[in-house]
N, C-alpha and C positions, 0 to 999 in steps of 0.2 A: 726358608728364605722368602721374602716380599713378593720378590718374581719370577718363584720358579713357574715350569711348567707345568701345566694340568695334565693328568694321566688324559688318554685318549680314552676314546667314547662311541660308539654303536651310533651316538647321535650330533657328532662331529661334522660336518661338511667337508670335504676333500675335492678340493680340482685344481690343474697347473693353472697361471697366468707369466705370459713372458720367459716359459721355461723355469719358473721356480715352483715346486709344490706346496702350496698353501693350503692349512689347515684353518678350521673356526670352530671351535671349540664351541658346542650348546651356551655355553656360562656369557658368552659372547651378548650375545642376544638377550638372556635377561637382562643383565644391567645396560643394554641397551633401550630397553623396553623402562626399566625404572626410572633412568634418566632421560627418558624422552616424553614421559607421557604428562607431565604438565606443560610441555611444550606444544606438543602436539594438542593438549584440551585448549590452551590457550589461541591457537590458531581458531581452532573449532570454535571458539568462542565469539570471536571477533567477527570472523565470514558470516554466523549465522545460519542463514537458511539456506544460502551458497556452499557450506563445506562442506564437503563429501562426507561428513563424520571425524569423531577422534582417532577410533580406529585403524581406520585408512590411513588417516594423516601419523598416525603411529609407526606403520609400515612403513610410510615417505622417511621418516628421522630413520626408524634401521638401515634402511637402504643409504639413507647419505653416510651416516655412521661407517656403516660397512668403507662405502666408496674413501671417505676421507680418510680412514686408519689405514685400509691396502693400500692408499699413494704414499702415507708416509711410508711402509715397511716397505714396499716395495723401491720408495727412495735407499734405503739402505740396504736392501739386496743389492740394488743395479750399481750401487758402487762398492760392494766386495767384488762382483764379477767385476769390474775395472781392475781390481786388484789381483786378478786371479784365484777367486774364493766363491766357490760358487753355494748360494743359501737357503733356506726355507723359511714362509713366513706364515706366524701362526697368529689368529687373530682370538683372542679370549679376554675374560673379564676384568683386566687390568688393562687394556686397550690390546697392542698387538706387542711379537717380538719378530725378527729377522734373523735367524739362528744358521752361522755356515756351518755346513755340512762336514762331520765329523767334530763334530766343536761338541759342549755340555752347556753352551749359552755362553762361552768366554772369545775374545777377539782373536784371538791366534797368536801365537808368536813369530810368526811370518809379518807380522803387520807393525809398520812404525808408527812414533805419536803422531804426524803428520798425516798417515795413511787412516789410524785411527780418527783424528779429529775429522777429515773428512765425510767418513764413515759417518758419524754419528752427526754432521751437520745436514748430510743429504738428507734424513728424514722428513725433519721440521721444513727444510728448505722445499723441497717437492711438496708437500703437504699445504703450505702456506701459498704457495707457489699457483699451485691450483686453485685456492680460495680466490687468491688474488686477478687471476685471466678471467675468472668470472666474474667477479664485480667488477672488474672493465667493459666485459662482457654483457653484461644486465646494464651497465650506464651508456654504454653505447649503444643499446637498443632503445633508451629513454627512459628507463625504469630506475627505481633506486633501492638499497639493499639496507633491508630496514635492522639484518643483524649488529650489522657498525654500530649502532647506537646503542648497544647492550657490549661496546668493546669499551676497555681502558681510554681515559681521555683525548690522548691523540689521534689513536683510531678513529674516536665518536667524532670529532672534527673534522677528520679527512671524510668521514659517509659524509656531513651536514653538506660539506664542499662540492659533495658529486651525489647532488639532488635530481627528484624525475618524479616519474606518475608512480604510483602503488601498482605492483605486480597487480593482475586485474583477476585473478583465479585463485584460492588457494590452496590448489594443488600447486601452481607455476610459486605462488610465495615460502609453500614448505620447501618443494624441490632447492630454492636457490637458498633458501634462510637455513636451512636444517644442515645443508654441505658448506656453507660460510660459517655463519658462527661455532661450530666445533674445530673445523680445519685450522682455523685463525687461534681459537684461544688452548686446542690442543698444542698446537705447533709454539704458539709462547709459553705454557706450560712447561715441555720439554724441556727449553731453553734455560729454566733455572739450574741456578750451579749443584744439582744436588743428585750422586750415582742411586740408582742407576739408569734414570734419564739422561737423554742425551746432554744435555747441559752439563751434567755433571763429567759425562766421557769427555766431551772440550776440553772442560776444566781441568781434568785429569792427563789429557793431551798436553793443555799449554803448560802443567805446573811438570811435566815429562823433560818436553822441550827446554824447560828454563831451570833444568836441572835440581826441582825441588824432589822430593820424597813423595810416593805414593801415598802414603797414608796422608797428605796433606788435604788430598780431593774429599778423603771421607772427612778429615775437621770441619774443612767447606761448605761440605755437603750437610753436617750438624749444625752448623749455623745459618745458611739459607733456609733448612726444611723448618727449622724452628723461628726464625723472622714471618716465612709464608703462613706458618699455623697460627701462629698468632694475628696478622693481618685477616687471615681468613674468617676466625672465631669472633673479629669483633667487626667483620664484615658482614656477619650472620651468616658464612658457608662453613656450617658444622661439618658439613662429611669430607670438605676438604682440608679443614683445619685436622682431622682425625687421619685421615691421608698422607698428609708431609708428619706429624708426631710420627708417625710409623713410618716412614724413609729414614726422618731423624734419629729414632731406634736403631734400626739397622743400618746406617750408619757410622753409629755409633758402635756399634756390637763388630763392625767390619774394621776399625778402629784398635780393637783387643784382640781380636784374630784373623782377621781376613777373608771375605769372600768374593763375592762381585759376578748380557748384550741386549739391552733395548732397545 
């Protein structure tokens, strides 16, 4: 399956936050490090003789990385504990999951479409949520937040809107740029209708609620992940375009037998 979990590892990180015991998988961190380091040269580039280096600034993208994926899982811990389901969250190289305790990664059957869709809206919502106080946050100190402009059109409108001076250090520009624009286009990522992202649990919830058929989320979810792969491919983001083909597989494959918490 796409998303199971990783066997554990010697070189795993282990510590509670908030009373939930959270894991981070090594795998975590590389693909953190591959997707961040022309981010981070690109920083380095710009500062010049100002930037601590790319390295350093490598470190800043893991460290925000880390921060923005534990508020989304942790958004979806903190509302199974609403439910009385208390969970675990594990961070690795498909971003994270939020797994209650006693579960194999599946919702419960304790838990209604309603309680579900909850569930899987808190993620993105804390996630985004977060992004969002701080670019109030960086605009109400006079500064402007230069990831907005690398967001979807409306987005890149609302940054133009709530202009200001250039963060003046690029350690203060990675810190705030490196925790916005993943929080923001993770959290709208999720949101597509396609299991077993959270968009697709919604989906899954609303077509629950409105009395359709389960297998209807994963047709759903076949034709979102295949709209997105195709957008992606002649967007030029090959590895995303290769990303949803492979939800839309699996999918599909859950389509003829059935599988299916992130």
């Amino acid at each position: 399956m796409l998303f199971q979990q990783p066997g554990e590892s010697p070189y795993d990180l282990r510590f509670s936050i908030l009373g939930f015991q959270t894991r981070i998988a090594w795998t975590f961190w590389l693909i953190a490090i591959v997707l961040g380091y022309n981010w981070a040269r690109g920083v380095d580039f710009d500062f010049g003789a100002d930037s601590p280096g790319t390295f350093p600034l490598l470190a800043i993208w893991a460290a925000c990385i880390l921060a923005s994926i534990l508020i989304h899982e942790l958004g979806h811990a903190i509302a199974f504990r609403r439910y009385g389901i208390e969970a675990s969250v594990l961070l690795y190289h498909f971003g994270g999951l939020a797994i209650p305790i006693g579960s194999r990664g599946g919702w419960g059957m304790r838990l209604s479409p309603t309680q579900n869709l909850i569930i899987a809206a808190a993620g993105p919502a804390f996630q985004i949520g977060a992004a969002v106080l701080l670019v109030l946050a960086v605009w109400f100190a006079g500064y402007r937040v230069a990831a907005l402009e690398a967001m979807p059109a409306p987005l890149a409108a609302w940054g133009e809107r709530m202009d200001g001076a250039e963060l003046e250090t690029a350690a203060s520009y990675a810190l705030v740029n490196f925790f916005v624009l993943p929080s923001i286009f993770w959290g709208l990522l999720n949101l597509i209708p396609v299991l077993p992202m959270d968009g697709g649990r919604i989906a899954q919830s609303l077509i629950s609620l409105g009395g359709g058929h389960p297998s209807q989320a994963h047709w759903l979810g076949v034709i979102a992940a295949a709209a997105v792969a195709i957008f992606a491919y002649q967007s030029g983001q090959t590895f995303l375009a290769i990303f949803f083909v492979w939800m839309g597989i699996d999918n599909y494959q859950a389509t003829q037998g059935g599988h299916g918490w992130r």
